[in-house]
Structure formats: structure tokens, C-alpha cells
N, C-alpha and C positions, 0 to 999 in steps of 0.2 A: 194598600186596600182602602175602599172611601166606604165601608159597611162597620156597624155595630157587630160585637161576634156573638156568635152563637153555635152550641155545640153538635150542629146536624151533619152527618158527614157523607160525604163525595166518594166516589173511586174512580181513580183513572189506570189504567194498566199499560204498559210497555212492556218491548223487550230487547236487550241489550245481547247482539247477535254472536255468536262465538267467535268469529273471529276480533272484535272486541274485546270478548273473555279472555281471551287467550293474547292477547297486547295486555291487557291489564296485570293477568299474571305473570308473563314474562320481565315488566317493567319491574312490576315489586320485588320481583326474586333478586333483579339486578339489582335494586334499593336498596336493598335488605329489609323490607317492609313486607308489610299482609296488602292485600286485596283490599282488606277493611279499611286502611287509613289512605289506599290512594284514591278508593271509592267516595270516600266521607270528605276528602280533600277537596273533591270536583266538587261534591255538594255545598261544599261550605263556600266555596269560590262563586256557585250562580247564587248563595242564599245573600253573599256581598255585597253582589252586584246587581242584585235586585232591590237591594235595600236601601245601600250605599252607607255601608255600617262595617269597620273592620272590627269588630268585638264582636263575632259571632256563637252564641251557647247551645248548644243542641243535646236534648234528654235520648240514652237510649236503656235499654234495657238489658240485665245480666239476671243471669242463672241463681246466683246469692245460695251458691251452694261449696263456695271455700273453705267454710267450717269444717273437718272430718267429720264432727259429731253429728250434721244434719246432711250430710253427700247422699247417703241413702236412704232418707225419709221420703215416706211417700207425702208431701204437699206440696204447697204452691208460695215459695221463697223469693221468685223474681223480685227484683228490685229496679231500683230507675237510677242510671248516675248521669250528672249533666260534664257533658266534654267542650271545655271552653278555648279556641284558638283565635288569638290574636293577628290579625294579619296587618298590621301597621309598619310602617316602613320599607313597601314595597320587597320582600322577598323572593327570590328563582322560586319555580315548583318545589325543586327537590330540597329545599330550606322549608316551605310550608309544610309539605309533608313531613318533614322531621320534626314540627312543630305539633302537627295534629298527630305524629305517633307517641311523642311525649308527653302528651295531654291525657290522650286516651289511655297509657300504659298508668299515668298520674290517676287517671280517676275509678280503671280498672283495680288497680291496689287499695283502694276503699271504697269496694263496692260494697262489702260488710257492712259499712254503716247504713242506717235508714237513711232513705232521703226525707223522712218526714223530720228527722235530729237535726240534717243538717238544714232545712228550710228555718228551722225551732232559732237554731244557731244565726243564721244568715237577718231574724227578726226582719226579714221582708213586711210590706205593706200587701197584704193579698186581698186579690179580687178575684168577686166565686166566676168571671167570666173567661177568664184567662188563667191558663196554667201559670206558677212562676217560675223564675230564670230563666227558663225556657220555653217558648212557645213552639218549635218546632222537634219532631223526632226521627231516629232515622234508625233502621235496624238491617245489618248481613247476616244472612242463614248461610255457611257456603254449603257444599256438595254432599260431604259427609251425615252434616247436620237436619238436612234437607230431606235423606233420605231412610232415616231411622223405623226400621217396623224391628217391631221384638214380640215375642212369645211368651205369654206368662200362663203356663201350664196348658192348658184346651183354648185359651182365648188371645185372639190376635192384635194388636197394641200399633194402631197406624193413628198418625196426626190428621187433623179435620179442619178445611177450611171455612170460616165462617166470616161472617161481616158485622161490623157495631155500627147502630145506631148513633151512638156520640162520639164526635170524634174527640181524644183526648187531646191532641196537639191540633195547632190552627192546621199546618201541615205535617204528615209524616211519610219518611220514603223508607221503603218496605223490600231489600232486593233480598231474592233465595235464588241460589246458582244452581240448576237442575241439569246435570250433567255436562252441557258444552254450550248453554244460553243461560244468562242471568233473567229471571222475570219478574218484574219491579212493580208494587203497586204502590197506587200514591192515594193515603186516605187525607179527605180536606175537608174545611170544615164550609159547609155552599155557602152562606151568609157572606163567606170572606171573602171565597174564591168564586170563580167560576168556570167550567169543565175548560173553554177555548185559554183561561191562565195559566191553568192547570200545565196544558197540553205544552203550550209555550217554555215554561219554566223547565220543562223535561225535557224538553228540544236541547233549551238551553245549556241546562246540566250534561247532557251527551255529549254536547259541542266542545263544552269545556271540557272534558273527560278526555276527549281524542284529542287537543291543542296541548294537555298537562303531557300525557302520553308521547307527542310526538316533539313539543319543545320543552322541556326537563326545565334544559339549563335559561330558558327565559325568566325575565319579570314578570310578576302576578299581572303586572297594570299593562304589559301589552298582551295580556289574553283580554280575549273577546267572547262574551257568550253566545253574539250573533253573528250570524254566514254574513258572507259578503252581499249577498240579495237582498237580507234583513237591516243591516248596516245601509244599503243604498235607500231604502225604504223610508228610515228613520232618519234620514238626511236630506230625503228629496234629489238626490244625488242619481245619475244616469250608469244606469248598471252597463252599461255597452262602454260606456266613456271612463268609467274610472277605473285607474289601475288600482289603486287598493285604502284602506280605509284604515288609519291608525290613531290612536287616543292623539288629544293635548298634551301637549311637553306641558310643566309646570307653570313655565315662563308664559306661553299661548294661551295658557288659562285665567292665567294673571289679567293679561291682555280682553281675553274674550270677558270675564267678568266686568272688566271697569269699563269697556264700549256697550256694555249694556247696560250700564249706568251712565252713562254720559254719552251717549250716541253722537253729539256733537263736538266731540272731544276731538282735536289736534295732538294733543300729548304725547304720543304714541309712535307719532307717523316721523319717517326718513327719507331723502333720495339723495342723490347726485344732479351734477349736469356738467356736460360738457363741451368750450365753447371749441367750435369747427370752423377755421379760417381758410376755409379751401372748397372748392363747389365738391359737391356732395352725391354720390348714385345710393339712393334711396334706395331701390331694390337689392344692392350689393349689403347694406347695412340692415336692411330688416333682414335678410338672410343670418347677418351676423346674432342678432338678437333671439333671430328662431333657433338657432344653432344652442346659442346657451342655454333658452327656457327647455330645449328637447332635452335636453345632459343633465338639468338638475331639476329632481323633482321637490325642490322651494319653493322653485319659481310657476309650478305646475299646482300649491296647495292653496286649496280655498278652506275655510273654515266653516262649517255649517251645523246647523243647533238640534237638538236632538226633538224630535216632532212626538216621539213615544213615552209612557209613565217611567221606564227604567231605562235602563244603561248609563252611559255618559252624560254630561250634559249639553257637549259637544264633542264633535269629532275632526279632526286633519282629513279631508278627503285630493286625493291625490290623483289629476287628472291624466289621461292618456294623453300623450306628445300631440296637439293641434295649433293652428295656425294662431300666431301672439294679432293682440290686436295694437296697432301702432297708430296714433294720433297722429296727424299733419299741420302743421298752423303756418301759413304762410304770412309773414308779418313784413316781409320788403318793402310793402310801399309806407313801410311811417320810421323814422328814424328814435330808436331809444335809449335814453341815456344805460351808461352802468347802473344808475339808482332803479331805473324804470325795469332792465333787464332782469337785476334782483328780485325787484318786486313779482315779476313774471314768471320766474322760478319757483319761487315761494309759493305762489299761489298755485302750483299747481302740484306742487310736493304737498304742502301743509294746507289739505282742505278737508271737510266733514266727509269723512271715511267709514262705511260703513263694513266694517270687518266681514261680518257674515256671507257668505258668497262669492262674493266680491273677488276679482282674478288680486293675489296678494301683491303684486307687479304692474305698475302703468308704466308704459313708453311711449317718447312724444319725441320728435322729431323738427323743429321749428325751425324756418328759413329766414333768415333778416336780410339778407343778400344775398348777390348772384354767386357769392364764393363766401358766404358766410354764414353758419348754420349754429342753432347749439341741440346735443342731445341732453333730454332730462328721461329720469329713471325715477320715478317714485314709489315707494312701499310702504 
């Protein structure tokens, strides 16, 4: 956010369609998990990757009626426990979610305590502009809970939707599962947000919901919160042209950080060459080179930077199979030594290389004579 906060709050509403619902809960059951932690898992995965923060804490709210002595009293015992999941070292789904159901089962078991003890405990520095620990909240009604009317003698006892003026968390996501559709509202606080972020972030959260859903056994770090449409968007990248869009390996990132520090840097850069003593059909050998770049998609990735406030800070964009472009230099009519040839290589392997965009592969073709050629490959 680039705003001061303030506590005036937003709603945005969605709704998570039943067949949805119903992946959701058939996943958990196979987990052995609730709805609740593989819901809160997706949330906590866009609140990541929005941030770019793997310590993420989220306050939600409990009943604070564990006690026997106070089960049946009529007041108001809610309490707030904060559920803190760590997602450092890259973990599959289905490791994360045993992470956020350990946490929440962790903070569930001292929901008894205040959280005003444990803030007392924790001697945080507070500021009356922001909640602490936690600035975001997230709460599931499921089906049952959602639909509670009871009778207390002649008078009827139904729940009432209403709206607050202040929102108590920067954001809070809000889902009640109403027979075979989840509907989710999102309270925010506008100072921070704005409705079009709002909207985004919920995209996002979906998107990730159905990637958790359908690749389990993946890494957190190759989900994506964005489609492929959003991913071309934020790359500049041709949505017709590219087959598909995947994070930096560690090593790429390495790479892409220090050429953006040293844009002039050589450092980095490798090729080959090789000399050809024999006349040469040019057409037969770009064929051979097209042939490779179509078979691997290495030679097809460009690297390009991310144009958007969040996601990555770059991305591997991975082109569709198209024609390589092959340099020609025709050098016959000057004779050069080994030293000279070297040098010729070199210069055209190790030159100021701009990472970003850029095809990751040059081929160059050079003719010194009627039966003498050499191929160079640089990258």
C-alpha cells in the first residue's frame, strides 16, 4: 500500500460457486483436514505473495466458550487468537496445509487466554493506527453454523447482517458456506485499499485455491496467483506466442539481480564455436538449430521483469516453437590469424548482454572460406 491507514472500511463480496465447494471438501476429507485450513491456506498463500513476506499472522475470531462454567451464559465471550504460518523453505501444498492445521489446532487450544494477556506478554510497541501482530483477519461460518434459528419460548432467535464503520483489520475475509455456495465478504480498510485491489486480490485468492486444489503435491513457489493472461500482462509478454509462464529458478534470479546491477557485465555470459572445414549448406544447418531450439524450451526462455506492484519480480516466459534467428558474416575476403579468430569469438560470446527479453541463445554462422566456416553459439 503507498496510503497512511485509517480505519474506514470497504466491502467487497464474491462468491465461491459450488462446485468449488465441493473440490474443497472432497480434498480436505482426503487430507484429513477441515475446509477451514485448506481455505486459510489459499489465503495465506495470495496474502505471501502479495507481500512477499513468508511469516504471515492472521487474527481470527473464537466462540471463548470452552470453559463448562460459562458454555451456557448468556454474553458476549468472543475472543481473537492470532494463527501464525511460516512458509519458508519452499514446502508442497499438502506440507503447508499441515503447517497452517498445526498452528490453528496450536492457537485454538489457548483460545481461553485473552488476547489482551497475551499482547501484555508479547510487550509489543503499539500504535492506536494499526492492530498488532496482526493486521489482517479471516473468519469460516460453515453450513451448520450459518444456519442457526432457535426458539426461545414465543420469540424467534435468527442472526442479522450488518455492516461497521471501522474496519478492525487493514483486511478481513469473511466466508459463510450457505448450503452448496461459499459467499465471501471482504471488509477493507479504503485509505489502504481500493475497491479495483480489493477485487484483484480475491481473483487472486481463487486462483490460488484451485492450483492448491488441483496440484497438492507441488511447490508453494511454482503456484502462481496470476492466469496466464495476467502473467502475459505483467511481463509485456504475447499471450498468443507464449506457451507458458514459470518463476526464476534460484540460480536465474541470482543472474537477473546482478544484470541489474551491472547491466554491463560480461560475467555471466558462455558459448561455444565450432570450426567447419568443409563447404557448408546453410539451409541444412539452420534447419539443424531450429530443430533443437523447437525440442527444448531453454532455448525458447526469455526472462522479463515484472511491470506490476506484486507478484514476482521476474518471471521465465517460455516462447512457442518460432523461426531461430541466425546471424550470417561473411569474412572470405580477409585472411585471420588463430589469434584474430579468437578474438572474433570472443567478441561475440562475451559482449554487454542484456538479460531481459532478450532470445537467451544467439547463433551465428561465419564463412572464412569457400570450405571453411565456423559455427558460434552464445548464451
Amino acid at each position: 500500500t503507498t496510503a497512511a491507514r485509517a480505519p474506514l472500511s470497504g466491502y467487497h463480496e464474491f462468491v465461491l460457486p459450488s462446485t468449488l465447494l465441493t473440490k474443497v471438501k472432497t480434498f480436505s476429507v482426503a487430507q484429513n483436514t477441515t475446509s477451514y485450513a485448506t481455505l486459510l491456506t489459499a489465503f495465506k498463500l495470495m496474502l505471501a505473495q502479495h507481500a512477499h513476506m513468508n511469516d504471515i499472522c492472521i487474527g481470527t475470531p473464537v466462540a471463548g466458550r470452552e470453559n463448562a462454567q460459562i458454555r451456557d451464559l448468556i454474553g458476549y465471550f468472543v475472543n481473537t487468537v492470532v494463527i501464525r504460518t511460516q512458509l519458508e523453505g519452499n514446502p508442497t501444498v499438502v506440507e503447508l496445509i499441515e503447517r497452517v492445521k498445526d498452528s490453528t489446532l496450536g492457537a485454538f487450544a489457548n483460545q481461553d487466554v485473552p488476547i489482551e494477556r497475551v499482547l501484555d506478554a508479547l510487550q509489543l510497541e503499539r500504535n492506536f493506527s494499526y492492530p498488532p501482530v496482526a493486521q489482517v483477519g479471516f473468519s469460516f461460518i460453515n453450513d451448520q453454523m450459518a444456519h442457526i434459528t432457535q426458539k426461545l419460548g414465543d420469540i424467534n432467535i435468527e442472526p442479522l447482517q450488518f455492516e461497521t464503520v471501522i474496519a478492525k483489520y487493514d483486511l478481513t475475509l469473511i466466508l459463510i458456506e450457505n448450503t452448496d455456495v461459499i459467499n465471501a465478504t471482504v471488509e477493507y480498510n479504503t485509505d489502504l485499499f481500493d475497491a479495483s485491489t480489493i477485487a484483484h486480490m480475491m481473483r487472486h485468492f481463487v486462483h490460488l485455491l484451485e492450483q492448491c486444489l488441483e496440484h497438492s503435491n507441488w511447490n508453494i513457489n511454482n503456484l502462481s496467483m496470476l492466469t496466464h493472461d495476467e502473467l502475459c500482462a505483467a511481463t509485456g509478454a504475447d499471450v498468443l506466442q507464449t506457451e507458458r509462464i514459470v518463476p526464476l529458478t534460484p540460480m536465474q534470479t541470482d543472474l537477473y539481480l546482478y544484470q541489474q546491477l551491472h547491466p554491463a557485465t560480461r560475467a555471466n555470459q558462455m558459448g561455444y564455436h565450432c570450426e567447419l572445414p568443409f563447404a557448408l549448406d546453410i539451409d541444412r544447418l539452420r534447419q539443424a538449430f531450429q530443430i533443437l531450439a523447437d525440442n527444448s524450451t531453454t532455448l525458447r526462455t526469455t526472462i522479463r521483469s515484472n511491470r506490476f506492484a506484486y507478484g514476482d519480480i521476474a518471471w521465465q516466459c517460455i516462447a512457442r516453437p518460432s523461426p531461430i534467428a541466425l546471424e550470417f558474416a561473411d569474412l572470405s575476403s580477409r585472411t585471420l590469424s588463430d589469434d584474430q579468430l579468437t578474438s572474433y569469438v570472443h567478441e561475440f560470446i562475451y559482449r554487454p548482454y542484456k538479460l531481459e527479453g532478450e532470445p537467451p541463445v544467439r547463433y551465428n554462422i561465419t564463412k572464412l572460406g569457400d570450405a571453411s566456416y565456423v559455427a558460434i553459439v552464445g548464451m
